[in-house]
VEXDREN-2710 file (C-alpha; in Angstrom, 1 decimal):
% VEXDREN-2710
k/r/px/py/pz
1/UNK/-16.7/6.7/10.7
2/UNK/-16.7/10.2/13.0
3/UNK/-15.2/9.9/16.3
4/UNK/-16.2/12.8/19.0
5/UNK/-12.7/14.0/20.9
6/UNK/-14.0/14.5/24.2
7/UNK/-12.1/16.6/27.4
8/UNK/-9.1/15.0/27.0
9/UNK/-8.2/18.2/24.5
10/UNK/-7.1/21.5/26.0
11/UNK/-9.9/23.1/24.5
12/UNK/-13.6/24.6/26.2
13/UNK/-15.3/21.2/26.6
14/UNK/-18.4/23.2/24.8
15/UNK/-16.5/22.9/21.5
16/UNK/-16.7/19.6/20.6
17/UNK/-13.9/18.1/17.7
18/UNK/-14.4/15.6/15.4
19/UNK/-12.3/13.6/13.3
20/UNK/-13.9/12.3/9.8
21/UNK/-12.9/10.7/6.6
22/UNK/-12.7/13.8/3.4
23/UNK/-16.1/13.6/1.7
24/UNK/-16.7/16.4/-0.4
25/UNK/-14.9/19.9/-2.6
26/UNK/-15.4/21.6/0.9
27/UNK/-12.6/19.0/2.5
28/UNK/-10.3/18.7/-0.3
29/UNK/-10.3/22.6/0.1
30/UNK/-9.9/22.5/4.2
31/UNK/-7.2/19.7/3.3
32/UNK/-5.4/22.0/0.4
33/UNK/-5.6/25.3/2.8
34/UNK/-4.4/23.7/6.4
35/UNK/-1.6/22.1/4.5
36/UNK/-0.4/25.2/2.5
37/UNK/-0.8/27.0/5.6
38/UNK/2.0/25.5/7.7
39/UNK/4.0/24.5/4.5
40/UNK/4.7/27.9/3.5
41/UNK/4.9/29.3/6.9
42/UNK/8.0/26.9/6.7
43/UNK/9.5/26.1/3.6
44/UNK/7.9/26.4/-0.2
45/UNK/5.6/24.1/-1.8
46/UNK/7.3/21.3/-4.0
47/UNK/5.5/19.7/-7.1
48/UNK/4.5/16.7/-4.9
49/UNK/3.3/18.4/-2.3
50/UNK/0.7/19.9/-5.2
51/UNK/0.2/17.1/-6.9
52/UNK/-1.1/15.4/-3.0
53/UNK/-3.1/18.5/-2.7
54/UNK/-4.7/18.8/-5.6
55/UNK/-5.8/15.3/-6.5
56/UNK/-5.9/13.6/-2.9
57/UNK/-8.8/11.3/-4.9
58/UNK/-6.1/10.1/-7.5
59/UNK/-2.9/10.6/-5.0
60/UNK/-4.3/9.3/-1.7
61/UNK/-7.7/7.3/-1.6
62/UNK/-7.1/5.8/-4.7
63/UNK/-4.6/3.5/-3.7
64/UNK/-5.8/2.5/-0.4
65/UNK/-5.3/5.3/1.9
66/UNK/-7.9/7.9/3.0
67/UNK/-7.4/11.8/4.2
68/UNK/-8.9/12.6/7.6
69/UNK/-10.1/16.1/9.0
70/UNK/-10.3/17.4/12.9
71/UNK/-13.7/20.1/12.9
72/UNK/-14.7/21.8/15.7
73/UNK/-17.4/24.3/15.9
74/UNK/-18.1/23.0/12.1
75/UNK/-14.6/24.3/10.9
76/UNK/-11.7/22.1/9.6
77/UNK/-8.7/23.1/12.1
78/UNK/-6.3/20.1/11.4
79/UNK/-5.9/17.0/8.8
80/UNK/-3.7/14.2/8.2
81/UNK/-3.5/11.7/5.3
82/UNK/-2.9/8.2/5.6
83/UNK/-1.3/6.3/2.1
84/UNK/-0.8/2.7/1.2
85/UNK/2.3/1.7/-0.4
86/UNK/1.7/-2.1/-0.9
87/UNK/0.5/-4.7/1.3
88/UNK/0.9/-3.9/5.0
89/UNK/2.7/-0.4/4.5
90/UNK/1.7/3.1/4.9
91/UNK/2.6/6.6/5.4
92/UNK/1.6/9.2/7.7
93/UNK/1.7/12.8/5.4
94/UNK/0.2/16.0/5.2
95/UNK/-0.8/16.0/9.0
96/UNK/-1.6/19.7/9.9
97/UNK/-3.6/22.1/12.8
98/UNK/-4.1/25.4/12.1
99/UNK/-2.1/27.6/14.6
100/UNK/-4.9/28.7/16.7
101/UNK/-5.7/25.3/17.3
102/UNK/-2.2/24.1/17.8
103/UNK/-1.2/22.9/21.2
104/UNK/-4.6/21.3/22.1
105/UNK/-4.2/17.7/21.6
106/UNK/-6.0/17.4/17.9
107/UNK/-2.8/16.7/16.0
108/UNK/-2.1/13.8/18.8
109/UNK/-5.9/12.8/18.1
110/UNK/-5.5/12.8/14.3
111/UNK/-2.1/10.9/14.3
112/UNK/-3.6/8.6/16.7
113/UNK/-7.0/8.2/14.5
114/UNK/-4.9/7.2/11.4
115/UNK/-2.9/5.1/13.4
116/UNK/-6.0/3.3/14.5
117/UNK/-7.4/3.3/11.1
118/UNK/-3.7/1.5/9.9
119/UNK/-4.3/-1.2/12.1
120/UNK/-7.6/-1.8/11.1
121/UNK/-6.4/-1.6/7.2
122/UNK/-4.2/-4.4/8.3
123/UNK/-1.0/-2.2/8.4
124/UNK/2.4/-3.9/9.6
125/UNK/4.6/-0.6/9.3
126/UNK/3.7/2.9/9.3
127/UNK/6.4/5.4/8.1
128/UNK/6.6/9.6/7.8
129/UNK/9.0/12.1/6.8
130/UNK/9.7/15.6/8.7
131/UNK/11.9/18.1/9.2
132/UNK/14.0/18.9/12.1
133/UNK/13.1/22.3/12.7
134/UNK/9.6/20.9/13.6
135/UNK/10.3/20.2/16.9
136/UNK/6.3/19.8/18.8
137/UNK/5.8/17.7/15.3
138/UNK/9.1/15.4/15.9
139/UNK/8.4/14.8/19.7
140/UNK/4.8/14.3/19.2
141/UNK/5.8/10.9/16.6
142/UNK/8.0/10.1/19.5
143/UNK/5.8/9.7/22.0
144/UNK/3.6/7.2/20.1
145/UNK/6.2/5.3/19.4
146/UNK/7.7/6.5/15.8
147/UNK/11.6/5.6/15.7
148/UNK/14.0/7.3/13.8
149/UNK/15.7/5.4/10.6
150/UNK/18.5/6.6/8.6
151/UNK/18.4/7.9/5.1
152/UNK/19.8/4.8/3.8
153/UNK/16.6/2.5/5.5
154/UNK/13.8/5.2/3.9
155/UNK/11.5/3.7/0.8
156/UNK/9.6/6.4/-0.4
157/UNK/10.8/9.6/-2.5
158/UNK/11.8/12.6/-0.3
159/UNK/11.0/16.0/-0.2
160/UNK/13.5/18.6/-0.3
161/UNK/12.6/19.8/3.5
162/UNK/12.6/16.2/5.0
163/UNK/15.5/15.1/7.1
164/UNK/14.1/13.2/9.9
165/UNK/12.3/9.7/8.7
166/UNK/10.8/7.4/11.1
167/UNK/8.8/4.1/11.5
168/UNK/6.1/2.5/13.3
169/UNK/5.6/-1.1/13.6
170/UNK/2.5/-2.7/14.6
END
């Protein structure tokens, strides 16, 4: 399923962004670049992080979930990745804009497109990891209604970098 992002993004209503499930070598690539992009800018890659990137098939769609690109003008400029862990719960990872692109509404549109797709998939709780010095990131899972939990109430392996975990339910 493609949905068109209309003028509710900040960018030149000619330009017209979709959002669309990964299909082919040419999105696993957009998907592997976007998310080393931002992850090095930051922090260094960790053997998960490769092992996501790498195999998204084996890591990602596999089990349940399924990895979703924003394209305008026919270019990937964002992703996020949406993975089951059991009946009813999934996490939010990998989410990602390039930086020219940042600022424009397509990360809120991808979080909020995997979020849809959750509910449909029959999701109860959503959860994601982050790091505190990604402030637009933190306050952008805020204000869709991600709460914070404490280390103690997270279920999923961490990544060096995390220290802010949250939770959806719906």
């Amino acid at each position: 399923m493609t949905i068109a992002i209309n003028s509710q993004l900040n960018v030149d209503t000619h330009k017209a962004v979709t959002i669309a499930p990964m299909k082919d070598a040419n999105d696993q690539q957009a998907f592997y670049d976007l998310n080393v992009e931002w992850i090095t800018a930051h922090f260094e890659l960790e053997e998960s992080d490769l092992d996501i990137l790498h195999h998204p098939q084996r890591e990602v769609i596999g089990p349940g979930g399924q990895v979703y690109l924003a394209y305008c003008e026919g270019r990937a400029v964002g992703c996020v990745a949406l993975m089951a862990y059991g009946p009813g719960i999934y996490k939010i990872a990998k989410m990602a804009v390039t930086p020219e692109y940042r600022g424009k509404g397509i990360g809120r549109k991808l979080l909020l497109h995997a979020i849809e797709q959750a509910r449909s998939l029959r999701a109860r709780t959503l959860f994601l990891a982050s790091s505190d010095i990604l402030v637009p990131a933190i306050g952008l899972y805020e204000t869709v209604g991600f709460q914070r939990l404490s280390i103690e109430e997270w279920p999923f392996m961490r990544f060096a970098r995390a220290n802010v975990f949250m939770r959806m339910h719906l």
